[in-house]
C-alpha positions as CSV (number, residue, x, y, z in Angstrom):
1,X,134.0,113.2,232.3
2,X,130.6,113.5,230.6
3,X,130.8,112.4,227.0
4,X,127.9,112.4,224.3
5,X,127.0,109.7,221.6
6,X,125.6,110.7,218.0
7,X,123.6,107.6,216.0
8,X,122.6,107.0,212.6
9,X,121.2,103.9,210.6
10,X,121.6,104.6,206.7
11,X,120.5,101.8,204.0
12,X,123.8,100.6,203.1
13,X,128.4,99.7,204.1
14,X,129.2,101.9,201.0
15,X,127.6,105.1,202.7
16,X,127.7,104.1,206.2
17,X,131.6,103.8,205.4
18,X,131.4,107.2,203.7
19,X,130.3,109.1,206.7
20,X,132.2,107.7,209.2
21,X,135.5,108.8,206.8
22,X,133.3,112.2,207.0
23,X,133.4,112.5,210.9
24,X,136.8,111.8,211.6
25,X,137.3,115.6,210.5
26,X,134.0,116.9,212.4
27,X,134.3,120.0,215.5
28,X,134.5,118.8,218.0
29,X,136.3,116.3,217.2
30,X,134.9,112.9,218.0
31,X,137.0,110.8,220.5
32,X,135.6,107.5,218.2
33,X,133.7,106.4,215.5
34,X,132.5,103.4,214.6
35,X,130.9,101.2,212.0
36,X,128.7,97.8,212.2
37,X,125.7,96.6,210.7
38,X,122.4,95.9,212.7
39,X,122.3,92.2,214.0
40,X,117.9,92.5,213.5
41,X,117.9,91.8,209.8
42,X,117.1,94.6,208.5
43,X,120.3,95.7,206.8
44,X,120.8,99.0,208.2
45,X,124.6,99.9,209.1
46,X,124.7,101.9,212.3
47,X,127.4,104.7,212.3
48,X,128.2,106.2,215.7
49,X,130.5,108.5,217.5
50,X,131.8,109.5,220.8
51,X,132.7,113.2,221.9
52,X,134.0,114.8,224.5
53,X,132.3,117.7,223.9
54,X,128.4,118.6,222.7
55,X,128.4,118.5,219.5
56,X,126.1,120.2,217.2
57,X,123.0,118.3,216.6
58,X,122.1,120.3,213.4
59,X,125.5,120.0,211.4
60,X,125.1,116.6,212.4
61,X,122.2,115.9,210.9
62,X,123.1,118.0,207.4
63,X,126.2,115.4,207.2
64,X,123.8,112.8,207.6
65,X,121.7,114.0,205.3
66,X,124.7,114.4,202.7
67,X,125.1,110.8,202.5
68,X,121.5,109.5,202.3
69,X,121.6,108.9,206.6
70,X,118.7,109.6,209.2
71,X,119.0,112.3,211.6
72,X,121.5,111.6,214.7
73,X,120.3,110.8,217.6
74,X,122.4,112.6,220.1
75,X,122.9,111.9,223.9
76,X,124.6,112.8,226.8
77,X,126.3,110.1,229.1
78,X,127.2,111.1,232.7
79,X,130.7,110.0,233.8
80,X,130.4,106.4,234.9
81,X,133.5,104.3,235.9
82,X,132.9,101.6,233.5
83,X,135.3,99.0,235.1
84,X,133.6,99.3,238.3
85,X,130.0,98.8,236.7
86,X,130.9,96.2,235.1
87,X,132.6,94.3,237.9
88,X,129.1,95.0,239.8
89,X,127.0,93.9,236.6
90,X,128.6,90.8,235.3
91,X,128.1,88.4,238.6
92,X,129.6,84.9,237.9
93,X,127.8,82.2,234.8
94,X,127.2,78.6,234.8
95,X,127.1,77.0,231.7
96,X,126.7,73.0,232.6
97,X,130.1,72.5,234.4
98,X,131.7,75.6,233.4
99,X,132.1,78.9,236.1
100,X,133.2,81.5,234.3
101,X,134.2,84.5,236.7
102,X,136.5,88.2,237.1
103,X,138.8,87.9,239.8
104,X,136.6,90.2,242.0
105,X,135.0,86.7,242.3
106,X,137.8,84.8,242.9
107,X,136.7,83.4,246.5
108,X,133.1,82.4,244.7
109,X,134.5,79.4,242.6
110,X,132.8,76.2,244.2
111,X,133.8,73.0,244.3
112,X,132.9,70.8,241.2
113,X,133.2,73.0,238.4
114,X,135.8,73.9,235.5
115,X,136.8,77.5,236.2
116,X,137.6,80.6,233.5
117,X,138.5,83.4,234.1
118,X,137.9,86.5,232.3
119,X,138.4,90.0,233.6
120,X,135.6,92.4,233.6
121,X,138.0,94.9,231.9
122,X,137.5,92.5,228.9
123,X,133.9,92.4,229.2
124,X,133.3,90.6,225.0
125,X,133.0,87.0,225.6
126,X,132.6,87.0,229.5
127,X,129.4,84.3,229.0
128,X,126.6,86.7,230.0
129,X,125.4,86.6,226.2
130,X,122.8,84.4,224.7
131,X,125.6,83.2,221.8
132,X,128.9,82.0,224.4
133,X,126.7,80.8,226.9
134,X,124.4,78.9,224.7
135,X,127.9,77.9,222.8
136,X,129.4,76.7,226.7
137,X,126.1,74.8,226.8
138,X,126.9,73.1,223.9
139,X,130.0,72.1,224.8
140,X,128.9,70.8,228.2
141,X,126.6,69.0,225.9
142,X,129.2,67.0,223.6
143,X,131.3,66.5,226.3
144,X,128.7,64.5,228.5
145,X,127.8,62.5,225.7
146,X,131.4,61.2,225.2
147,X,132.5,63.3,222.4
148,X,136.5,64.5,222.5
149,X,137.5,67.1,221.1
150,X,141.5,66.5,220.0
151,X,141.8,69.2,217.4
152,X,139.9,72.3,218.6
153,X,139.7,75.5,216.7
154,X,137.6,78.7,218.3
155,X,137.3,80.8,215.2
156,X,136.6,84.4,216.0
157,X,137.6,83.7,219.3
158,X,137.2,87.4,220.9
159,X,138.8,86.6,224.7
160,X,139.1,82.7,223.8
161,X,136.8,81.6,226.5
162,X,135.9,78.6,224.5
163,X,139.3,77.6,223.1
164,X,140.1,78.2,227.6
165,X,136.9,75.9,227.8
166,X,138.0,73.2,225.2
167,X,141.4,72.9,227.1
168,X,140.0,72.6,230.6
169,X,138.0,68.9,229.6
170,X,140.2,67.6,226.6
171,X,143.7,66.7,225.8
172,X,145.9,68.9,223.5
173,X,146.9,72.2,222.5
174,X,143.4,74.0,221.1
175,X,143.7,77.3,218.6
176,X,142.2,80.6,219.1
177,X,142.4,82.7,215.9
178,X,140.6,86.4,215.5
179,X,140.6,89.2,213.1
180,X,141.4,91.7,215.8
181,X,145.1,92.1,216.6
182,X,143.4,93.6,220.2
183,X,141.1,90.4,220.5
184,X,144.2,88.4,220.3
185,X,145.8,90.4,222.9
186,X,143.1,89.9,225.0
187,X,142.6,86.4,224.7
188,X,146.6,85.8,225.3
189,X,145.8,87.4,228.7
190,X,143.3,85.5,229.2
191,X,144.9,82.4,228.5
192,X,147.9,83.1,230.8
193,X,145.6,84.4,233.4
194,X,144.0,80.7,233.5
195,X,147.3,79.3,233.6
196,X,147.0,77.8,230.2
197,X,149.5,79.0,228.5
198,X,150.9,76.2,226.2
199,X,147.7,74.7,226.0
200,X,145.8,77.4,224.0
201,X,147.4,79.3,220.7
202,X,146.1,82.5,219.6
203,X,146.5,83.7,216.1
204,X,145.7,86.6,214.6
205,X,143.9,85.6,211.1
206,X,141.3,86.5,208.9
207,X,139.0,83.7,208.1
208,X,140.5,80.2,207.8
209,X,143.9,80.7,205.3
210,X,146.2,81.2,207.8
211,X,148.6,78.8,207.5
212,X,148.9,77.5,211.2
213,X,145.1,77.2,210.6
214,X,145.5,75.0,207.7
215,X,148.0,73.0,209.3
216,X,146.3,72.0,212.4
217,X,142.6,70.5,210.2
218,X,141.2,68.5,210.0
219,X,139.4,69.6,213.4
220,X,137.6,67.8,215.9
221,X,135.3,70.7,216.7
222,X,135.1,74.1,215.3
223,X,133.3,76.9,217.4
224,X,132.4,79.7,215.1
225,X,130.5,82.5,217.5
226,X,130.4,85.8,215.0
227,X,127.6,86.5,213.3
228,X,125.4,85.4,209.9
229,X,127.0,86.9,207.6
230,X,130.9,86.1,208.1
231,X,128.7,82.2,209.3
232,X,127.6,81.9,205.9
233,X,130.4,83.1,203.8
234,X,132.9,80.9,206.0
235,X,130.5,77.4,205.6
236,X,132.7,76.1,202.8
237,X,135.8,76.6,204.7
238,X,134.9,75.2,208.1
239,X,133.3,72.2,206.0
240,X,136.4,71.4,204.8
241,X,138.2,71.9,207.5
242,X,135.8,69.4,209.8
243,X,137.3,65.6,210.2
244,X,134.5,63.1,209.0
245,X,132.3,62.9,212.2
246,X,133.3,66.2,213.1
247,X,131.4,69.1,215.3
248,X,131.0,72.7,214.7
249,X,129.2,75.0,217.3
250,X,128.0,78.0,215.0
251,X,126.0,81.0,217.5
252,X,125.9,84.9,217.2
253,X,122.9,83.7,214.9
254,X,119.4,85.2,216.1
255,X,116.5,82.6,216.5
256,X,114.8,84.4,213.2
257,X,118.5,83.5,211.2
258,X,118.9,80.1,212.3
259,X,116.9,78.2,209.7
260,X,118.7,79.7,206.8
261,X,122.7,79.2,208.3
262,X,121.0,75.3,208.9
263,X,120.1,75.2,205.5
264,X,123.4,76.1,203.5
265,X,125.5,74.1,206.0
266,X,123.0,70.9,205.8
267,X,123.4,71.2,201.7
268,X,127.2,71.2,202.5
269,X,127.0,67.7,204.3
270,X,126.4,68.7,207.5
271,X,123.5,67.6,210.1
272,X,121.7,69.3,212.3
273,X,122.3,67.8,215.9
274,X,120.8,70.4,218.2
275,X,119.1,73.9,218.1
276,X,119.1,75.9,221.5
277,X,117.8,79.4,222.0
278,X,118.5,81.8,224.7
279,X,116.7,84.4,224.2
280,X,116.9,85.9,220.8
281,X,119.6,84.0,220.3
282,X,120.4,80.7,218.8
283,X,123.4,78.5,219.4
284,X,123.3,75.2,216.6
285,X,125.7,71.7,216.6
286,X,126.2,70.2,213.3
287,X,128.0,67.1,212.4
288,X,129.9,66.5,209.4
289,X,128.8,63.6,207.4
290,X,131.0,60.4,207.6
């Protein structure tokens, strides 16, 4: 089925909220809309929607225009089976001693190597992105310098392929918390699918309050892949939650955010042990001060 896509940046949540409220009542009737704001810096909110048939470009642009928004930017997709791209796109990824695969790969696994599974069908999180594979990298890292991680939390964990990661080297039962009731879903696949259930918990919770979450610090290691914003206003939290001596592993940063995420969590005790980029992307280890 062709479908089309309308796109709009305006200048700030408040608005960008506004408008999407506005198009859940547009004709057609969009099949989706969303909200997120630009990961470049600039502080634009993007507001998009999907339809299932054309819509039209000028009332589009009048609603824009209503709440302070740029014209859309309207386009037709041809009917692609998604699933099947995917599954062609997303070939197997090797992060130091970690494989991470869809099970149209199953009979590529080699020899050597700490498997995960993820299923194209649940393409976020599948380690083809700058911020999990630098953040699998780093966890090769710790781990072949001798560091054990007892108490693991994956914060924001999308399908848990680094709480699955955590659990295929260490000892222990590792948590996997999200926001997203559907992330969690996901990520309990997941975790059954690599045959560790038991030996990962997901949880849906906002932030760091949950109680299971408070119950299980002080952590070893915290991984915390989402992006600046939620990274900077969560920095009290995972400092407290860190053991003396203990790691976090902070990505969905790009390499032009980095410094400033180093310098709030450095002036909460923290030190900088490594900075990686992959691409536009930067994946940072701290350690909490003794």
């Amino acid at each position: 089925m062709t479908t089309w896509t309308a796109l709009t940046t305006l200048a700030d949540k408040d608005r960008a909220e506004a408008l999407a409220e506005a198009l859940e009542t547009f004709e057609p009737e969009p099949t989706g809309v969303g909200v997120l704001e630009r990961e470049d810096g600039s502080g634009l909110w993007e507001v998009g929607a999907y339809f299932e048939a054309a819509p039209d470009a000028v009332a589009l642009d009048l609603l824009s225009a209503a709440h302070d928004g740029r014209p859309f930017l309207v386009s037709e997709l041809p009917e692609v089976d998604w699933v099947a791209k995917v599954r062609r796109d997303l070939a197997p990824v090797v992060a130091g001693r970690f494989f991470v695969y869809g099970s149209h790969d199953a009979d590529r696994v080699p020899e050597g190597v700490e498997p995960l599974l993820i299923e194209a069908s649940m393409a976020f999180g599948t380690g083809h992105h700058g911020t999990t594979l630098g953040c699998l990298r780093a966890l090769d890292q710790l781990a072949s310098a001798g560091f054990t991680g007892r108490s693991v939390l994956d914060l924001g964990c999308g399908t848990a392929v680094l709480a699955m990661a955590a659990a295929r080297i260490w000892p222990g039962v590792m948590l996997a918390s999200d926001i997203d009731a559907v992330a969690v879903e996901v990520a309990e696949a997941n975790v059954a699918a690599n045959g560790l259930t038991g030996r990962v918990r997901c949880i849906e919770a906002e932030g760091l309050e949950h109680p299971d979450l408070r119950a299980a610090a002080p952590y070893d290691l915290i991984f915390a892949n989402i992006l600046k914003g939620p990274l900077l206003a969560l920095a009290p939290g995972i400092t407290d939650s860190l053991m003396p001596g203990g790691k976090v592993i902070l990505s969905g940063l790009l390499n032009e955010q980095a410094d400033e995420v180093i310098k709030v969590y450095s002036g909460l005790g923290n030190s900088l042990e490594n900075h990686s980029e992959i691409g536009d992307w930067s994946t940072l280890i701290l350690a909490k001060a003794y």
